[in-house]
C-alpha positions, 0 to 999 in steps of 0.5 A: 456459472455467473462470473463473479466480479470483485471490485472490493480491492486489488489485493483479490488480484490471482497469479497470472499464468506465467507468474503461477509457472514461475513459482512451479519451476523456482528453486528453493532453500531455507530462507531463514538461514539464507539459502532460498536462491530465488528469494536472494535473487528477488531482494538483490533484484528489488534494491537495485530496482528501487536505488537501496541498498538492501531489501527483505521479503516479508508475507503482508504489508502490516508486517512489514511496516510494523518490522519498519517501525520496530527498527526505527524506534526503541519502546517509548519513542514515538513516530509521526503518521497520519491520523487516517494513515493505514500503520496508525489506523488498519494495522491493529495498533501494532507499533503500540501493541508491540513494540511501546511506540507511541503514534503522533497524529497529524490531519492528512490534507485533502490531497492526501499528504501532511502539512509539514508545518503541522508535523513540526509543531507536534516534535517533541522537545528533547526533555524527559517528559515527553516521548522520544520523536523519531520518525515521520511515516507518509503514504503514497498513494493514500486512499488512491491520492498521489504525493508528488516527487517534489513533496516527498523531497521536501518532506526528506529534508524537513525530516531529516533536518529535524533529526528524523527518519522518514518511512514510507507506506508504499503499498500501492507505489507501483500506482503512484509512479505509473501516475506520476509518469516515474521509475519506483526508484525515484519515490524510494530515494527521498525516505530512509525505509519504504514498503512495497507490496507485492501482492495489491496491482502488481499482482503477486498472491502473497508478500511485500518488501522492504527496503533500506540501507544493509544495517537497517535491513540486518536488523529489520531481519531480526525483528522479522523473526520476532515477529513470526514472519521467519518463512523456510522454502519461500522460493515459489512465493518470491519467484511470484514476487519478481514476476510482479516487479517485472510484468506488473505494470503492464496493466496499471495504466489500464487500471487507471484508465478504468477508474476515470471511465467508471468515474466519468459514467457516474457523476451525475447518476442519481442518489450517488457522488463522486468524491471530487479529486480523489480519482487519481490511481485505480479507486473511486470513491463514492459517497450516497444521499442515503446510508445504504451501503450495506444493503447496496452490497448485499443487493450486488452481491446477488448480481454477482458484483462484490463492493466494500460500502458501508454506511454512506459510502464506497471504494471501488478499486479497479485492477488486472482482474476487472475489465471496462465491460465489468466496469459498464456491468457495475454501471448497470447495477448501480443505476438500477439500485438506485433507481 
């Protein structure tokens, strides 16, 4: 049987073999009244982890920022994000749909990041005419592109000088600290509320976290619920969740090491860029002379190579289930497609 090869994302990513015998031998009890211990034990574990005071296990990263928002913001209250940011943009509208939040859009510069002058000149004035401005949503990393530790501090005391919250859409952190070279516990440390997903280059089949202090947690709880992500025995799930937290980072660096090696072998290859900087974590992203990425998926899919390309590009995403010799097999398919 011809291996099949997934480079569309990390969330395709299966349990290692001791992530699958942790999940067989963890103990488990109802999580809605409190009484799952290995979930108790992965949130306790995670704050510390992550310096907060409190964190909560939700089953999808859309969940979880969408609890994020709903504790944040009251209906007709409005949050701050970037105009091509994943709770604005691939989350289904949520915030709006749910919750009457209203989105406050800014460009996201080419590093990925909001100019913080920008998002001061969309604050609302306190006047009953306008919504009410109450939090200011980044991402790290943001299509792959990393935000320094230094920018995520300013961007604490703009926003907490102009009276906001600050929430980060950290599914991919764990990348954005391997980058930067520091613990998850010094990104989590410059917002009031972070996301964290397990289940992308950690490695975990399913769930994400989120983090704050005891009472925004306490409250993120009932918005859980409300939302239906209420689980009963999640003990297996949350003992996947640790193992994550603890051997996942192992691989990252070789995640990144892939990318640059696959970005390396392309540049120059006919027909097909490199999108320039954007190499930063475990995605590449290419961009085509010609729009042809549908028929470029369909034409690696027969090859056994899964890609997401669309019109005139693609996102190649490296991670523990992708190796350099799939990587120079990618190499291979592309060249001959475009040949």
């Amino acid at each position: 049987m011809t291996k099949v090869i997934d480079f569309r994302s990390d969330t395709v990513t299966l349990p290692s073999a001791a992530m699958r015998d942790a999940m067989m031998s963890a103990p488990m009890g109802d999580d809605v009244y409190g009484d799952d211990p290995a979930a108790n034990d992965l949130q306790e574990f995670a704050a510390d982890l992550l310096g907060h005071e409190c964190s909560l296990f939700l089953p999808s990263g859309t969940q979880s920022n969408l609890v994020a928002l709903l504790t944040h913001c009251q209906r007709g209250d409005e949050y701050i994000v970037g105009a091509d940011a994943h709770t604005y943009k691939y989350e289904g509208g949520g915030a709006a749909a749910l919750g009457g939040i209203q989105p406050q859009t800014v460009a996201f510069g080419e590093n990925g990041s909001l100019d913080l002058d920008a998002v001061k000149s969309v604050i609302k004035e306190d006047d009953f005419h306008f919504a009410r401005t109450r939090l200011l949503c980044l991402e790290n990393t943001q299509h792959g592109r990393v935000q320094s530790v230094e920018y995520m501090q300013t961007a604490r005391e703009f926003a907490h000088g102009h009276n906001l919250q600050i929430h980060l859409d950290g599914a991919r952190m764990a990348n954005a600290a391997t980058s930067l070279g520091v613990s998850l516990k010094e990104i989590a440390q410059c917002f009031d509320s972070v996301s964290l997903c397990l289940s992308k280059g950690l490695g975990a089949p399913i769930g994400s976290l989120l983090f704050g202090s005891k009472p925004f947690i306490q409250e993120a709880c009932r918005w859980r619920k409300v939302t239906g992500g209420g689980m009963r025995q999640i003990g297996m799930l949350a003992a996947a969740g640790k193992i994550a937290l603890t051997d996942g980072f192992n691989r990252m660096q070789e995640d990144h090491d892939n990318a640059q090696y696959l970005a390396r072998h392309l540049d120059g290859m006919a027909g097909i860029t490199v999108r320039p900087g954007w190499t930063q974590t475990n995605m590449v992203w290419l961009e085509f002379n010609e729009s042809c990425g549908e028929a470029l998926s369909s034409a690696l899919r027969e090859s056994g190579v899964l890609v997401s390309a669309y019109g005139k590009s693609c996102r190649v995403v490296l991670h523990q289930n992708v190796d350099k010799g799939d990587v120079d097999k990618l190499v291979s398919e592309l060249g001959s497609f475009f040949a």
